[in-house]
C-alpha positions as CSV (number, residue, x, y, z in Angstrom):
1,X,-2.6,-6.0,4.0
2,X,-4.1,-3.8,1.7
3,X,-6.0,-5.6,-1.4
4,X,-7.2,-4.5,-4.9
5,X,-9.7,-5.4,-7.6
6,X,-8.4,-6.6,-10.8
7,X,-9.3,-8.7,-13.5
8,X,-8.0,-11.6,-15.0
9,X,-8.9,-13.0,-18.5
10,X,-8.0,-16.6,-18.2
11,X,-8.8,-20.2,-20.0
12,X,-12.2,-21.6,-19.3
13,X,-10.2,-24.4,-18.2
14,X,-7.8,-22.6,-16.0
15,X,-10.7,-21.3,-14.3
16,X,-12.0,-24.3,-13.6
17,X,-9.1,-26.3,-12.4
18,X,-8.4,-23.9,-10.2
19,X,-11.7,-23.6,-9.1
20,X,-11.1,-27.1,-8.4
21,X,-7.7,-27.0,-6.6
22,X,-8.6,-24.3,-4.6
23,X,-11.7,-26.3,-3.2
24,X,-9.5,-29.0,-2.6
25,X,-6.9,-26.9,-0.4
26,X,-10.0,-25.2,1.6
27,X,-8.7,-22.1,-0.1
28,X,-10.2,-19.3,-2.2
29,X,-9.1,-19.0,-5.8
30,X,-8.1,-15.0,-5.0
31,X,-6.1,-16.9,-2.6
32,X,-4.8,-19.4,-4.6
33,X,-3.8,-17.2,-7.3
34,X,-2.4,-14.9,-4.5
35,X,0.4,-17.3,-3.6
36,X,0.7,-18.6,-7.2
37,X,2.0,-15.1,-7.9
38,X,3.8,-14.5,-4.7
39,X,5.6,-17.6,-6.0
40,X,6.3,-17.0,-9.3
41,X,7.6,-13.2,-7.9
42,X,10.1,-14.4,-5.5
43,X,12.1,-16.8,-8.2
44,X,14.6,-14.5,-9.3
45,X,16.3,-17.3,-11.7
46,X,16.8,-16.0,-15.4
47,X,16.5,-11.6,-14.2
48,X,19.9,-10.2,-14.5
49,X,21.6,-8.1,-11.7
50,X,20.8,-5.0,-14.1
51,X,17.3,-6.4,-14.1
52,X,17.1,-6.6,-10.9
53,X,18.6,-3.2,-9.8
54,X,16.2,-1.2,-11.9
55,X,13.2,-3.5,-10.2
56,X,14.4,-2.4,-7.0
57,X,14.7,1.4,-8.2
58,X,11.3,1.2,-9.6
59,X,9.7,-0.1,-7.1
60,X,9.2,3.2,-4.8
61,X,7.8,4.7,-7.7
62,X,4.8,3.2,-7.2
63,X,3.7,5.4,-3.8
64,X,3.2,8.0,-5.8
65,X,-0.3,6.4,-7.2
66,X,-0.9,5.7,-2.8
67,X,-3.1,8.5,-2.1
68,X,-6.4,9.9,-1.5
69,X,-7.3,11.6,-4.7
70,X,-6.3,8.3,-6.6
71,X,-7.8,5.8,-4.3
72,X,-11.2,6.0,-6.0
73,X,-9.3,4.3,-8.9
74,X,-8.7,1.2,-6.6
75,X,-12.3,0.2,-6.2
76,X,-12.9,0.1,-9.8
């Protein structure tokens, strides 16, 4: 699996409980947060059909930013 850097600007308190939780589960909060997302991506409830069909359109757009000349921009 390829992985990125990002950032995230949350709570103090966030942070710290799931600092806390991830501790707790033997996990890191990258991977915490990981499935947290992975979650939250997969529940489809509440996206129309229209929604969805343009998600799925858009999606292969993304490649285009997958190669060398760009890749410096993932270690920032």
């Amino acid at each position: 699996m390829d992985m990125l850097r990002t950032t995230l600007v949350l709570p103090k308190d966030v942070l710290r409980r799931a600092k806390v939780k991830a501790a707790l589960l033997d996990k890191t909060v990258s991977e915490l947060v990981t499935e947290a997302l992975e979650r939250e991506i997969a529940d489809v409830s509440g996206i129309s059909e229209e929604d969805l069909a343009w998600m799925r359109l858009a999606e292969p757009a993304f490649a285009f930013w997958d190669n060398p000349d760009d890749a410096v921009y993932d270690t920032l």
